[in-house]
MOPAC internal coordinates of N, CA, C and O (Angstrom, degrees):
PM7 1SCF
backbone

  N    0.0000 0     0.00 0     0.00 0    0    0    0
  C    1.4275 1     0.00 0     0.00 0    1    0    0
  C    1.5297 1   107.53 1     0.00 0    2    1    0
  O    1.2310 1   125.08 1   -30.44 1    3    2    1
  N    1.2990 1   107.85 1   149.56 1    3    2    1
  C    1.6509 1   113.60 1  -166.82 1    5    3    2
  C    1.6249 1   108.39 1  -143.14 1    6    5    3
  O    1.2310 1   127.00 1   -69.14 1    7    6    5
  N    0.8542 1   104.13 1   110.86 1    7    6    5
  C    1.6660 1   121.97 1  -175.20 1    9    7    6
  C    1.6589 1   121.08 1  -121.09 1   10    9    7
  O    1.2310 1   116.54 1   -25.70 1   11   10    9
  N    1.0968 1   124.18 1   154.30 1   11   10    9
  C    1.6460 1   119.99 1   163.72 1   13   11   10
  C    1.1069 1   114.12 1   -88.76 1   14   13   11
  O    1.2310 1   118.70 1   177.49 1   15   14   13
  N    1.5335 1   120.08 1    -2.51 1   15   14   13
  C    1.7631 1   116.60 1   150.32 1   17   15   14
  C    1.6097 1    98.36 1   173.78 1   18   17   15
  O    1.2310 1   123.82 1   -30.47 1   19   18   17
  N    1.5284 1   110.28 1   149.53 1   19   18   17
  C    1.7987 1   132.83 1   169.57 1   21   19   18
  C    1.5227 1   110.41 1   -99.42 1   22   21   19
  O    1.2310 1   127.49 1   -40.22 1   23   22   21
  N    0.6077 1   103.19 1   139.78 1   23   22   21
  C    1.6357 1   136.16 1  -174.64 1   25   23   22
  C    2.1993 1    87.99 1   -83.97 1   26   25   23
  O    1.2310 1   121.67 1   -64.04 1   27   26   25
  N    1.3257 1   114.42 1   115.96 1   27   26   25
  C    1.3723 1   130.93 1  -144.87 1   29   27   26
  C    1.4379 1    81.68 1   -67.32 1   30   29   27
  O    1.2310 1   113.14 1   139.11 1   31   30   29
  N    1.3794 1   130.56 1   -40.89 1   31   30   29
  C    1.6268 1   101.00 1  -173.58 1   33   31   30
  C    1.4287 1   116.52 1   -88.27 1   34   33   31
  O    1.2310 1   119.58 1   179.00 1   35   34   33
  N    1.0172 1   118.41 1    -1.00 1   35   34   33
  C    1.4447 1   113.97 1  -179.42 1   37   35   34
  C    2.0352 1   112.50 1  -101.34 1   38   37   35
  O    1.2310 1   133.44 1   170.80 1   39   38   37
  N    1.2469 1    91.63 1    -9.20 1   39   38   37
  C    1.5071 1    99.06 1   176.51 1   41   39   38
  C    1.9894 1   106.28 1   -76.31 1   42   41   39
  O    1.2310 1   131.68 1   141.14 1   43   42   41
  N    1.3289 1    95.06 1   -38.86 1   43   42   41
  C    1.8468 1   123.88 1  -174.72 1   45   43   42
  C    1.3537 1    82.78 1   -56.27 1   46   45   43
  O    1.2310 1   118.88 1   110.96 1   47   46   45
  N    1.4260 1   119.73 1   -69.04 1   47   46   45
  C    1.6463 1   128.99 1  -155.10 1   49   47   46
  C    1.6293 1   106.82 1   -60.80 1   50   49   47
  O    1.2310 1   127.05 1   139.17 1   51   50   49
  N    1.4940 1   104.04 1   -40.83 1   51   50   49
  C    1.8867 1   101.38 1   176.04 1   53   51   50
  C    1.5118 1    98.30 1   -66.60 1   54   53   51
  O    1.2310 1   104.58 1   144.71 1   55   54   53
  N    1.4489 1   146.09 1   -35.29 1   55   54   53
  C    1.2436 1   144.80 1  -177.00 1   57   55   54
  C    1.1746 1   107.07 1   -42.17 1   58   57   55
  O    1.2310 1   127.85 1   104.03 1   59   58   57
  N    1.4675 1   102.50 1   -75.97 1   59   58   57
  C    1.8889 1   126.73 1   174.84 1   61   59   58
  C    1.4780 1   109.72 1   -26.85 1   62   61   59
  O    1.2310 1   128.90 1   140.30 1   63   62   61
  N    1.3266 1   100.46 1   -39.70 1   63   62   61
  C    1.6544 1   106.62 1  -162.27 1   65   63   62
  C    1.7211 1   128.21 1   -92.97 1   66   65   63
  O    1.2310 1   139.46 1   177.16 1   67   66   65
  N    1.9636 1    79.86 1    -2.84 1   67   66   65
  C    1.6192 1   101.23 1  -169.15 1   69   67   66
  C    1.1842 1   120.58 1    72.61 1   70   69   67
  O    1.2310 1   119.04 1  -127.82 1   71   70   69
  N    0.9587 1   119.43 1    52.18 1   71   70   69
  C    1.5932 1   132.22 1  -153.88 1   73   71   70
  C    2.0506 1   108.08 1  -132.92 1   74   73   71
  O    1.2310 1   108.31 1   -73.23 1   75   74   73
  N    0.8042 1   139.45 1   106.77 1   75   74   73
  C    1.4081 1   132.55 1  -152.81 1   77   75   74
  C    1.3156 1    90.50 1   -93.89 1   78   77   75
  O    1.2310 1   112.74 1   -33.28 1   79   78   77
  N    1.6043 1   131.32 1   146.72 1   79   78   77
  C    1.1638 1   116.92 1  -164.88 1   81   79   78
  C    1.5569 1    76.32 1  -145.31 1   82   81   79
  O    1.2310 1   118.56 1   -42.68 1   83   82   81
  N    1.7507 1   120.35 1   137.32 1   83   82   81
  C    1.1192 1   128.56 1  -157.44 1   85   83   82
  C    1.7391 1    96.82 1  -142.05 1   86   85   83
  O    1.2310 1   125.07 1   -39.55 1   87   86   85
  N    1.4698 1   107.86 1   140.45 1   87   86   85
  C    1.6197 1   106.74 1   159.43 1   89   87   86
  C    1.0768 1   109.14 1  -156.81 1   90   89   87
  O    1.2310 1   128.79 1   -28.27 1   91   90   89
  N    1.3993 1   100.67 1   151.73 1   91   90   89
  C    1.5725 1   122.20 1  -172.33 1   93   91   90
  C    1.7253 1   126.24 1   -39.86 1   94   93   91
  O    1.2310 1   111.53 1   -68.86 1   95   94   93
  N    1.1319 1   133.57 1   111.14 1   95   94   93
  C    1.2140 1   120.37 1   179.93 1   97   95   94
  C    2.0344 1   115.44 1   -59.95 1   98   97   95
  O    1.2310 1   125.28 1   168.10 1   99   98   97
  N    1.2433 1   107.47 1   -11.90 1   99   98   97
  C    1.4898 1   119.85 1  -170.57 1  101   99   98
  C    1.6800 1    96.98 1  -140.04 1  102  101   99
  O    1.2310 1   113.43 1   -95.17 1  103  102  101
  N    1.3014 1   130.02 1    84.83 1  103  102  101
  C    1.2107 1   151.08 1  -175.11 1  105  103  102
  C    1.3895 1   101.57 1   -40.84 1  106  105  103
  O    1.2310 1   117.97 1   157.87 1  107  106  105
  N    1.4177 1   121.48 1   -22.13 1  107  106  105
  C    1.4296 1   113.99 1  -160.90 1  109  107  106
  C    1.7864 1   103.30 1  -104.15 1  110  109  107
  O    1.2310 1   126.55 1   167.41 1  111  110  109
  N    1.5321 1   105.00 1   -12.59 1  111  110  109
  C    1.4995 1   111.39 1   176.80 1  113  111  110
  C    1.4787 1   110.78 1   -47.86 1  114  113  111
  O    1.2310 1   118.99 1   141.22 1  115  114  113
  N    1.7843 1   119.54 1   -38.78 1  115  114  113
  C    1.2875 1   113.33 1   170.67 1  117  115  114
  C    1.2176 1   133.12 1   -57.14 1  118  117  115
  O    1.2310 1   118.10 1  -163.77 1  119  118  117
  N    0.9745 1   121.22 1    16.23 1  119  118  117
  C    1.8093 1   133.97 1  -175.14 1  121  119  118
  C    1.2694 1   101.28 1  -101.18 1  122  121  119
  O    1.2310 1   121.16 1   152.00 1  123  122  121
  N    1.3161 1   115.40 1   -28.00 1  123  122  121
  C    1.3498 1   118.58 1  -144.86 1  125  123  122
  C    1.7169 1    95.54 1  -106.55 1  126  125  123
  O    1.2310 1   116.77 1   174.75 1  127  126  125
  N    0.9352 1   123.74 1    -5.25 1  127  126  125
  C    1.4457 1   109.14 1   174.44 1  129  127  126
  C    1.6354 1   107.86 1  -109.32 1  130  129  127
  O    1.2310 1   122.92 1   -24.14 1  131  130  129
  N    1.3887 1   112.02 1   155.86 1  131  130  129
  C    1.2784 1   116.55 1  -168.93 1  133  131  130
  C    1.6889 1   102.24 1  -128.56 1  134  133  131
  O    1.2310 1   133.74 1    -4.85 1  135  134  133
  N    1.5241 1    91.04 1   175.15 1  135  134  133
  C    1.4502 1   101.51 1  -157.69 1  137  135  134
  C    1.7549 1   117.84 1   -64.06 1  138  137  135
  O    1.2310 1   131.91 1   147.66 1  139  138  137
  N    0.6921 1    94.61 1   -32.34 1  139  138  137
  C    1.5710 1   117.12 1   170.42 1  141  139  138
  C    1.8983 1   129.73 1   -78.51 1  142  141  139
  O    1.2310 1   130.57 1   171.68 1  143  142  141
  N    1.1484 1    97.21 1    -8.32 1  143  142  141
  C    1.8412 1   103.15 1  -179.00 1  145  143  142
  C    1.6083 1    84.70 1   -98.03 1  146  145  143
  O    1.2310 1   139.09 1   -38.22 1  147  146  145
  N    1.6681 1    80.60 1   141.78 1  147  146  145
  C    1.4261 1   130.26 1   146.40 1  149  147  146
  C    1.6517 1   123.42 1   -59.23 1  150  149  147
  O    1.2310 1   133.41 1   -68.39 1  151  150  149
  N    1.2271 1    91.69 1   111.61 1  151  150  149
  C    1.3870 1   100.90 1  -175.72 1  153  151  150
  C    1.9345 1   125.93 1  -104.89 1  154  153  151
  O    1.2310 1   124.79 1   -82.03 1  155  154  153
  N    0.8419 1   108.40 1    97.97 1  155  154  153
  C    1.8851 1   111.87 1  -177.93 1  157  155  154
  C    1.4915 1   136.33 1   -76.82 1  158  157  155
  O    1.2310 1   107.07 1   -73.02 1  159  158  157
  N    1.0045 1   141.69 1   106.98 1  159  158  157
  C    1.5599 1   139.08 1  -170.33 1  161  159  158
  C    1.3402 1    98.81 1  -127.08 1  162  161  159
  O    1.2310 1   115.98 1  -102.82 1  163  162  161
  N    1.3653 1   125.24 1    77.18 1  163  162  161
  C    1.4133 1   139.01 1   165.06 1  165  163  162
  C    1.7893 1   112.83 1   -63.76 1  166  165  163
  O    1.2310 1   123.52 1   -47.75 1  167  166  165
  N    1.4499 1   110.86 1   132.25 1  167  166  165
  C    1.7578 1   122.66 1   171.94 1  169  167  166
  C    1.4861 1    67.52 1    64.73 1  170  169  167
  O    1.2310 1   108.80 1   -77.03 1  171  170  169
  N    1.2615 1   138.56 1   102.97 1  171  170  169
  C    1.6545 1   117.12 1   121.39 1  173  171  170
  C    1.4807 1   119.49 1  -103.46 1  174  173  171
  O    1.2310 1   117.42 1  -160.02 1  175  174  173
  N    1.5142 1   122.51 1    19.98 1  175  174  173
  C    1.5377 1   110.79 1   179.97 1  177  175  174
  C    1.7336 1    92.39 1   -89.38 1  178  177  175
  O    1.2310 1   128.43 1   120.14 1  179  178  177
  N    1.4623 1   101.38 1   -59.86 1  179  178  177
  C    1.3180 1   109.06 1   166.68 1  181  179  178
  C    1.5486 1   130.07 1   -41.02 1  182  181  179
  O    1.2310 1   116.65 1   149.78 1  183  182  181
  N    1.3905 1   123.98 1   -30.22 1  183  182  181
  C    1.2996 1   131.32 1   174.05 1  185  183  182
  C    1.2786 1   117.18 1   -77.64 1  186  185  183
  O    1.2310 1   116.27 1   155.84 1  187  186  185
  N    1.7931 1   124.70 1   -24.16 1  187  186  185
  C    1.4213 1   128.36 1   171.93 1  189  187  186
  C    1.6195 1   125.72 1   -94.12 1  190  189  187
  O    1.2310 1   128.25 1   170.10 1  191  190  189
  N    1.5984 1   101.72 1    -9.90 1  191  190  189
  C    1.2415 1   127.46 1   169.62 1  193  191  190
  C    1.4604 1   111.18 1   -63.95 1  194  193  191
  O    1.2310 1   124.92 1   137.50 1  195  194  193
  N    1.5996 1   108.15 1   -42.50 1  195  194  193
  C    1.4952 1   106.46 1  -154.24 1  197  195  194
  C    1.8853 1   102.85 1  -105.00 1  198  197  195
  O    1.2310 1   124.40 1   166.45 1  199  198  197
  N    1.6053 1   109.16 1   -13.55 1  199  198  197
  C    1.4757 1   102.34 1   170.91 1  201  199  198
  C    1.5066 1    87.75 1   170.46 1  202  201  199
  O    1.2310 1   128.20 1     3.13 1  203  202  201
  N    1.8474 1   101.82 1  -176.87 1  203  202  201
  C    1.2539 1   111.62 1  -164.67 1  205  203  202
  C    2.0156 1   120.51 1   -87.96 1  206  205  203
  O    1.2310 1   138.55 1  -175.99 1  207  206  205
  N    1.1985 1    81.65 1     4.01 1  207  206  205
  C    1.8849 1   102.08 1  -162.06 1  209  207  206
  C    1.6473 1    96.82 1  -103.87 1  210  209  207
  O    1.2310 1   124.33 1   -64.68 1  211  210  209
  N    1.3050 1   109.31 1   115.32 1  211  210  209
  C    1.8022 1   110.62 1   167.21 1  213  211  210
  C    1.6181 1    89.90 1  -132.53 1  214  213  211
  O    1.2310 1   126.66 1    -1.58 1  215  214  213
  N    1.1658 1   104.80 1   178.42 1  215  214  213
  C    1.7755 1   138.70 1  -175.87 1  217  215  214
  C    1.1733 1   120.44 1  -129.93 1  218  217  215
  O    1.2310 1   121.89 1   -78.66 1  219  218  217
  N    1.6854 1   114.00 1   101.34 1  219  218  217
  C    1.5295 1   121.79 1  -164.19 1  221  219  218
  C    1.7162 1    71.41 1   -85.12 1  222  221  219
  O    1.2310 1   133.32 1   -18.17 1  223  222  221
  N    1.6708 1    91.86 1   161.83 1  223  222  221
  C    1.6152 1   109.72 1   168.63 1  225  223  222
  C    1.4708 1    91.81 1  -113.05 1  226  225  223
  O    1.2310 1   113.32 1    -6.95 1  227  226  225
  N    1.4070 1   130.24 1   173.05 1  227  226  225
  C    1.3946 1   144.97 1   172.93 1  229  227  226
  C    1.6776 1    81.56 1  -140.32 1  230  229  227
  O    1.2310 1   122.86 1   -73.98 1  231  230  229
  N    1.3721 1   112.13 1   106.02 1  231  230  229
  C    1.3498 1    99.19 1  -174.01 1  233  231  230
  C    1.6079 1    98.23 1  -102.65 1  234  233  231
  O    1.2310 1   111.87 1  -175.59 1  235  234  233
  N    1.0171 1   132.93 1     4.41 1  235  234  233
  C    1.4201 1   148.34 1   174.59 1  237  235  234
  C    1.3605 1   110.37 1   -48.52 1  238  237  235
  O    1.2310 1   123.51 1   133.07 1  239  238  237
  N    1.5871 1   110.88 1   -46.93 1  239  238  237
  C    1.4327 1   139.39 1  -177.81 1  241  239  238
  C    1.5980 1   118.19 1  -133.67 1  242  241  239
  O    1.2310 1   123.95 1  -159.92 1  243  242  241
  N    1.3463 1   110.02 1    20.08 1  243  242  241
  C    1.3757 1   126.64 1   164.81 1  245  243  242
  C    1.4856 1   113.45 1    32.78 1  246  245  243
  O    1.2310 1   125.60 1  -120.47 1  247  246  245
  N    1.5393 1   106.84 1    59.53 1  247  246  245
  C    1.2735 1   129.33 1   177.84 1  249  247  246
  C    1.8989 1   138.25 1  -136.27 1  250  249  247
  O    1.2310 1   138.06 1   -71.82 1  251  250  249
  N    0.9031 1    82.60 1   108.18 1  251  250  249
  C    2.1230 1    83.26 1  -166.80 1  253  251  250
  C    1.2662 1   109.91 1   -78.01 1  254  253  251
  O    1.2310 1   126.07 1   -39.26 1  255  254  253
  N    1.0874 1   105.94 1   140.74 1  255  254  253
  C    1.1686 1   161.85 1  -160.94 1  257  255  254
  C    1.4788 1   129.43 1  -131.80 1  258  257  255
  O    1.2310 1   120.25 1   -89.98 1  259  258  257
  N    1.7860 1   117.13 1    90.02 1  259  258  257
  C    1.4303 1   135.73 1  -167.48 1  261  259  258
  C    1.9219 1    84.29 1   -72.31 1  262  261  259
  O    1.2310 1   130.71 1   -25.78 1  263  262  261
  N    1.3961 1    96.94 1   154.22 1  263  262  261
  C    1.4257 1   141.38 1   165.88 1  265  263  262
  C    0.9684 1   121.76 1  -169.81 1  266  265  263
  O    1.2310 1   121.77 1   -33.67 1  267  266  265
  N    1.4146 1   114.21 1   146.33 1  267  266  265
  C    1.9071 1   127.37 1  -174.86 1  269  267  266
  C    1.9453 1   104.72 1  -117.34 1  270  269  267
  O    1.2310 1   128.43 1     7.68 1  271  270  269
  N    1.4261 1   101.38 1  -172.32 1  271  270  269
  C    1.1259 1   101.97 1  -169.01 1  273  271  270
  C    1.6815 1    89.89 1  -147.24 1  274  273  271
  O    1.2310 1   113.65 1    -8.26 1  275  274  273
  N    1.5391 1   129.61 1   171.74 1  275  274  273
  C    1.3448 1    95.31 1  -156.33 1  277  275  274
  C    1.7409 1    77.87 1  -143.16 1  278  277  275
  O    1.2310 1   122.42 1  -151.08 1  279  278  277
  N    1.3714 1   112.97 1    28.92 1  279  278  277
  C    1.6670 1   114.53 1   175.20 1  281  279  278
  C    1.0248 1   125.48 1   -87.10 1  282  281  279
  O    1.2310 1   120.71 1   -16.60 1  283  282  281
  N    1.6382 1   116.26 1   163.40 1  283  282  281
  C    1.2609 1   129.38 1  -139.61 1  285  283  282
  C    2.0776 1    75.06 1  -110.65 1  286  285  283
  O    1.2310 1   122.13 1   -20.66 1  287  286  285
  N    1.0719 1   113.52 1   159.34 1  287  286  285
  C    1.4693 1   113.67 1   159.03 1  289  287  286
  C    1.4655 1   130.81 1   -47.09 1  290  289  287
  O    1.2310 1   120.02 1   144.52 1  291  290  289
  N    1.4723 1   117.56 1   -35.48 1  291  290  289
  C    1.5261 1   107.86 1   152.93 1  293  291  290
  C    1.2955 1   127.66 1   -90.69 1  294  293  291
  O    1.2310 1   128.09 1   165.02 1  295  294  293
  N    1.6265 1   102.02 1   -14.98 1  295  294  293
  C    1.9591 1    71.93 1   158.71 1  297  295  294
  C    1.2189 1   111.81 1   -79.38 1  298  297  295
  O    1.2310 1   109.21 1   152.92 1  299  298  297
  N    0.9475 1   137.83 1   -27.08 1  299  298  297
  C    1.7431 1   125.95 1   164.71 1  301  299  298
  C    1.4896 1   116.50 1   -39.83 1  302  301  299
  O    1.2310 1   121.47 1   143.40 1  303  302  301
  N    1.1055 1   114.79 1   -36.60 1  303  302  301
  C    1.3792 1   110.33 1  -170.82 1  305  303  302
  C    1.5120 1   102.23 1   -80.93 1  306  305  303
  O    1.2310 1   126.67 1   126.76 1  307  306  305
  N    1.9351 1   104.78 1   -53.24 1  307  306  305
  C    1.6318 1   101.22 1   174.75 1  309  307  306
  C    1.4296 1   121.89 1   -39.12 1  310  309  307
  O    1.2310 1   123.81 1   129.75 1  311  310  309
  N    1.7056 1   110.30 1   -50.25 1  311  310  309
  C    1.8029 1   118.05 1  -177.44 1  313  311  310
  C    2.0909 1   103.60 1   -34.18 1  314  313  311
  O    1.2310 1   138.84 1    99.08 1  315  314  313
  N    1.5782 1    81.08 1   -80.92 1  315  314  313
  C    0.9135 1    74.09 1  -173.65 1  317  315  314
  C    1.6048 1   139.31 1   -98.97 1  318  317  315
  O    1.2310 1   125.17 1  -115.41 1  319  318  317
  N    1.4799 1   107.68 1    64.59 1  319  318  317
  C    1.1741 1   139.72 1   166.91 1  321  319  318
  C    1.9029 1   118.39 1  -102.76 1  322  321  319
  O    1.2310 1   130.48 1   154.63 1  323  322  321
  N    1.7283 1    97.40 1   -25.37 1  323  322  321
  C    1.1075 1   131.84 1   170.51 1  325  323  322
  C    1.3767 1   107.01 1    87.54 1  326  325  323
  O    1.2310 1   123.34 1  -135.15 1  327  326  325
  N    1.8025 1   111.20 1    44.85 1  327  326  325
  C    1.4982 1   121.53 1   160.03 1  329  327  326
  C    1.4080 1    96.75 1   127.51 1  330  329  327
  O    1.2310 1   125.42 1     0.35 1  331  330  329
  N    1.3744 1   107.20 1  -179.65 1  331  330  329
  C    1.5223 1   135.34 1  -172.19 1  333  331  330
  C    1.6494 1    90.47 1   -78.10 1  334  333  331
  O    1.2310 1   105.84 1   101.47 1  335  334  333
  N    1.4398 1   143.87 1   -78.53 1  335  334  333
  C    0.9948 1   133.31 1  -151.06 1  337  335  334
  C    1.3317 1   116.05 1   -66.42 1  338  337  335
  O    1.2310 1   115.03 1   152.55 1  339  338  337
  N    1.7703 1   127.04 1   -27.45 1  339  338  337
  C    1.2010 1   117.67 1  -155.70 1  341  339  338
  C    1.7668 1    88.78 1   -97.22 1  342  341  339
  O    1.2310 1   118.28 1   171.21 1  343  342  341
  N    1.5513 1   120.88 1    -8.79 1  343  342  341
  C    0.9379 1   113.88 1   172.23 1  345  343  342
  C    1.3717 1   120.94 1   -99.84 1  346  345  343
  O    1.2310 1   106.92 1  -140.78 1  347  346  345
  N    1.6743 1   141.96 1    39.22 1  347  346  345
  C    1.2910 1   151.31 1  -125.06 1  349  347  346
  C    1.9526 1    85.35 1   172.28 1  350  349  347
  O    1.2310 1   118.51 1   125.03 1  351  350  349
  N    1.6954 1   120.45 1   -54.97 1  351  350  349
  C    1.3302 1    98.19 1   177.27 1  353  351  350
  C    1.6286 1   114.22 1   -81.82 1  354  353  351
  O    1.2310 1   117.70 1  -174.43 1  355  354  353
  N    1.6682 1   121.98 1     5.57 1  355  354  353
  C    1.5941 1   121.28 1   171.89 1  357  355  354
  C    1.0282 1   116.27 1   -78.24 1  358  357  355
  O    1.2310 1   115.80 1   175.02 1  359  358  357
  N    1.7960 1   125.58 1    -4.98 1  359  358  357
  C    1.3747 1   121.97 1  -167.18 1  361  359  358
  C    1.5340 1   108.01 1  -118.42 1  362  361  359
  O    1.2310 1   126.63 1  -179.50 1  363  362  361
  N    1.5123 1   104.85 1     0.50 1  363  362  361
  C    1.7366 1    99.02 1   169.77 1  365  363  362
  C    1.4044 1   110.41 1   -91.50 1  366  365  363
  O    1.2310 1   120.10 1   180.00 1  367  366  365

């Protein structure tokens, strides 16, 4: 999911849910994509592993596009575990 910003508990709650919750580093980039482009997020397990900054492509119009992610190290791990519970039943 890709937004120009989450409201702090509902960003937590897409975490929980395994849900990657993404926003624009340039708030106004969301204007700029249209209904019809193709959108790319190549390596993203690896890209949230290594920091908060990835590069959506709009490959429609072959143009990048910064976004961050605003997680703590376990929700990284929860995300992509594919949430709070399935990552809570790997540790019993």
């Amino acid at each position: 999911m890709i937004a120009t910003s989450f409201a702090r508990i509902h960003w937590q709650n897409l975490a929980n849910f395994g849900v990657l919750a993404l926003e624009f580093e340039n708030p106004d980039d969301y204007d700029t994509i249209r209904q019809d482009d193709v959108l790319v997020l190549d390596g993203v397990r690896e890209a949230i592993r290594s920091g908060p900054h990835l590069t959506l492509i709009d490959a429609t119009r072959d143009v990048e596009i910064p976004v961050r992610h605003r997680l703590s190290p376990r929700q990284v791990d929860d995300v992509l575990a594919g949430g709070l519970i399935p990552q809570l039943a790997r540790r019993e």
